[in-house]
Backbone bond lengths (Angstrom), bond angles and torsions (degrees), N, CA, C in turn:
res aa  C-N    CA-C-N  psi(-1)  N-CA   C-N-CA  omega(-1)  CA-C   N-CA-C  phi
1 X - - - 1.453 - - 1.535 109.17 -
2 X 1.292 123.34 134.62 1.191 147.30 -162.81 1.675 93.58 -60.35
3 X 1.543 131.05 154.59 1.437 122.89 169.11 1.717 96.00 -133.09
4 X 1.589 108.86 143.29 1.132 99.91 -176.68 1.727 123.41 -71.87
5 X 1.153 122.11 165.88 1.586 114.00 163.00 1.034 137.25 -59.32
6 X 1.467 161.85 171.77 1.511 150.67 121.11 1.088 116.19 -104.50
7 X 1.183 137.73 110.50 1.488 130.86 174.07 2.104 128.89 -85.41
8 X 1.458 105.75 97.52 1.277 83.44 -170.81 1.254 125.71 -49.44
9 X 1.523 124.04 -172.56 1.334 125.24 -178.13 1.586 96.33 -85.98
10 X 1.526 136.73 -37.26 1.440 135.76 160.84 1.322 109.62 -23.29
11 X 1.879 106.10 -89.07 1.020 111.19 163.93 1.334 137.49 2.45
12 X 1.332 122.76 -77.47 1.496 143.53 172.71 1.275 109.89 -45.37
13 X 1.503 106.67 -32.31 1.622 87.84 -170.67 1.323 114.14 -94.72
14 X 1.830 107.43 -10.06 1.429 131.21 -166.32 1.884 99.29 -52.45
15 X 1.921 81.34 -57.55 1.488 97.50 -165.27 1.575 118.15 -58.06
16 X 1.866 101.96 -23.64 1.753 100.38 -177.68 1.672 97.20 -67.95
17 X 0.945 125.65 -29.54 1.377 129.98 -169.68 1.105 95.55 -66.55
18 X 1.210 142.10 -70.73 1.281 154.60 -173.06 1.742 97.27 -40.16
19 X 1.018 115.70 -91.75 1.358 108.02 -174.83 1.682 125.02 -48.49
20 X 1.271 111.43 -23.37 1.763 104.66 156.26 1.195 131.61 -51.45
21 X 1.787 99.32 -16.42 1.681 98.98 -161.10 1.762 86.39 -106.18
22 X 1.320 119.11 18.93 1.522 122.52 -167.61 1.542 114.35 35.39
23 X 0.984 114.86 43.79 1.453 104.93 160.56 1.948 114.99 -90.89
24 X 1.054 119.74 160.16 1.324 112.79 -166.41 1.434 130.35 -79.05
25 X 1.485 115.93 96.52 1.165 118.37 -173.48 1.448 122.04 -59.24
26 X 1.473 107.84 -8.78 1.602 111.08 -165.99 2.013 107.53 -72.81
27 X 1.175 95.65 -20.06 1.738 132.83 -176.35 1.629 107.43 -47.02
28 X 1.907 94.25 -69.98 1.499 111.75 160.53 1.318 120.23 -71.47
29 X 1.032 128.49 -42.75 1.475 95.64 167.00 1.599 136.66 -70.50
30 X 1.126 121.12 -3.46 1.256 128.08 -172.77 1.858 86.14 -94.74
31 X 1.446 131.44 -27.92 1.080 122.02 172.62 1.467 125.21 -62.67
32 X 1.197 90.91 -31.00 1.656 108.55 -177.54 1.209 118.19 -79.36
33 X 1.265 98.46 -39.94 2.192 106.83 166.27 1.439 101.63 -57.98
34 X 1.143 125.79 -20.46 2.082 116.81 -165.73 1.274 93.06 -89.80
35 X 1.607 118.94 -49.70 1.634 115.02 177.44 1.543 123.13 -49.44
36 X 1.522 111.63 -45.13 1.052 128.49 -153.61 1.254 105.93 -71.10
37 X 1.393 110.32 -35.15 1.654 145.35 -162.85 1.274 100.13 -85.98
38 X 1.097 151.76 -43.02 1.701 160.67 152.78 1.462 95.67 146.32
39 X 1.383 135.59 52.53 1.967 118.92 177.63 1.116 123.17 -33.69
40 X 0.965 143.68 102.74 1.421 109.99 177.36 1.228 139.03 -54.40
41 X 1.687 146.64 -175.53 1.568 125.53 177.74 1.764 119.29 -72.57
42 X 1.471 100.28 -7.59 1.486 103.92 171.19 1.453 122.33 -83.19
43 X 1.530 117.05 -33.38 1.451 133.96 144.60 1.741 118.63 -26.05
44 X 1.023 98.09 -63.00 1.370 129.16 -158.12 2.080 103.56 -64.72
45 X 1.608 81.67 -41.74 1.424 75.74 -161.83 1.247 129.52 -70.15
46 X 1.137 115.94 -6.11 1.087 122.19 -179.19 1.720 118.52 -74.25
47 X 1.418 112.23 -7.39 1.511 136.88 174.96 2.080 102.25 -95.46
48 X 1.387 121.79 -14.49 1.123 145.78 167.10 2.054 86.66 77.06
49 X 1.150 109.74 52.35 1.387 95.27 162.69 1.072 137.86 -53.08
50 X 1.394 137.39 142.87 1.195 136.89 -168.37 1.666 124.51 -156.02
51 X 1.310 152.24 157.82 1.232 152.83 -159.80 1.818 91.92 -129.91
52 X 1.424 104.11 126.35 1.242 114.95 172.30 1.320 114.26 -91.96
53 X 1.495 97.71 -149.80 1.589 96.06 -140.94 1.658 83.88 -151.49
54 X 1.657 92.05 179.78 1.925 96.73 168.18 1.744 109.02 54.72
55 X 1.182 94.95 -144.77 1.720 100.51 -174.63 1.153 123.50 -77.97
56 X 1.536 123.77 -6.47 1.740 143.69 149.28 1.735 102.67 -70.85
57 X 1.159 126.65 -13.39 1.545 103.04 -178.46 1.527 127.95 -34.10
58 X 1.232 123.17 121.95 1.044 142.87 169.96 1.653 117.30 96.40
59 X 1.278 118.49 23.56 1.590 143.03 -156.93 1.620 79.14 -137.13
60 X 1.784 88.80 136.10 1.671 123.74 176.34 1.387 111.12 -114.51
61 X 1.485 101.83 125.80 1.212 115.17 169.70 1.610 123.81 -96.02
62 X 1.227 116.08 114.77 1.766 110.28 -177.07 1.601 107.83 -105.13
63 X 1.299 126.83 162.82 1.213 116.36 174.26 1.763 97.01 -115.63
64 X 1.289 112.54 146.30 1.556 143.88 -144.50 1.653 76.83 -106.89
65 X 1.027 119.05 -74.50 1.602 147.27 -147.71 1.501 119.15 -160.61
66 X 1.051 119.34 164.47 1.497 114.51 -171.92 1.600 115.79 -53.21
67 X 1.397 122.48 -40.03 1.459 121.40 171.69 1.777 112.11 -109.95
68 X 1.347 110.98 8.89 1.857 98.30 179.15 1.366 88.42 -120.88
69 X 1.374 105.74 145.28 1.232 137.06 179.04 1.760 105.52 -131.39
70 X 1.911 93.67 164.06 1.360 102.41 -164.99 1.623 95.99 -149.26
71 X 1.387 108.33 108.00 1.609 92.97 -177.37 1.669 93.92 -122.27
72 X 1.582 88.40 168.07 1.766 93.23 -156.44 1.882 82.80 -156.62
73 X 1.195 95.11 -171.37 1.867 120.78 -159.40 1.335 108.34 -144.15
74 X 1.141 124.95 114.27 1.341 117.99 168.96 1.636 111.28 -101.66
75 X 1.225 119.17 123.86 1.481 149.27 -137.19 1.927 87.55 -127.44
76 X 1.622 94.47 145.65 1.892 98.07 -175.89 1.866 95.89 -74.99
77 X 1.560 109.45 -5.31 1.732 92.62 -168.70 1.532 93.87 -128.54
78 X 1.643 125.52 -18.53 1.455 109.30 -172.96 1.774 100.21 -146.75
79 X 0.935 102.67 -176.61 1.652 115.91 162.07 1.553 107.70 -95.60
80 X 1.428 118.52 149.08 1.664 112.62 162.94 1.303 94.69 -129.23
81 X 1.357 112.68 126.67 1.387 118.32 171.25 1.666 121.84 -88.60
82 X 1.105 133.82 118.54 1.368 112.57 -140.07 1.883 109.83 -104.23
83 X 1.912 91.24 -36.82 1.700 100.74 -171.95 1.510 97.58 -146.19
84 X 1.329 111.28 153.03 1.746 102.58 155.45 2.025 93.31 -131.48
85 X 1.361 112.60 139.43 1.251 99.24 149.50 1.963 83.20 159.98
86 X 1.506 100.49 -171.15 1.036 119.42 -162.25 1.978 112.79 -66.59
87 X 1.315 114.69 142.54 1.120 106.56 163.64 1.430 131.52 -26.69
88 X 1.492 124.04 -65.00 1.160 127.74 159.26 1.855 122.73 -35.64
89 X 0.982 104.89 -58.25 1.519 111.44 176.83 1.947 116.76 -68.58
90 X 1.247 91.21 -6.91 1.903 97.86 168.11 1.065 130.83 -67.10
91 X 1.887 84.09 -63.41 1.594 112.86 -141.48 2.147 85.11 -112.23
């Protein structure tokens, strides 16, 4: 069963950023429909999903593209999508 989204207020602004720099937002959202949708980890992997560690525990890291990333939360009632953008600008 499908879980809805949450978009932080970060988030939101991640993504306006993102699309200023025209890179293709159509990318992430079709990523976000697979999450949202339940992907499975074979789905997924090909984005090299992953569950961190340290002070991200329990926060997923997907890769967008070789340097944008998209980490998100899987929640018992929704997804929280938390950041999209470059390694540098994360971590």
């Amino acid at each position: 069963m499908p879980k809805p989204p949450f978009y932080s207020p970060i988030y939101l602004r991640d993504v306006k950023k993102y699309k200023q720099k025209h890179y293709d937002i159509e990318q992430v959202i079709n990523i976000v429909r697979l999450i949202c949708n339940g992907a499975d980890s074979r789905e997924l992997a090909t984005y090299r999903d992953h569950i961190l560690k340290g002070s991200y525990k329990g926060v997923h890291e997907l890769h967008v593209s070789a340097d944008v990333l998209l980490l998100y939360q899987v929640k018992e009632d929704c997804i929280i999508f938390l950041r999209l953008g470059s390694h540098d600008d994360l971590f």
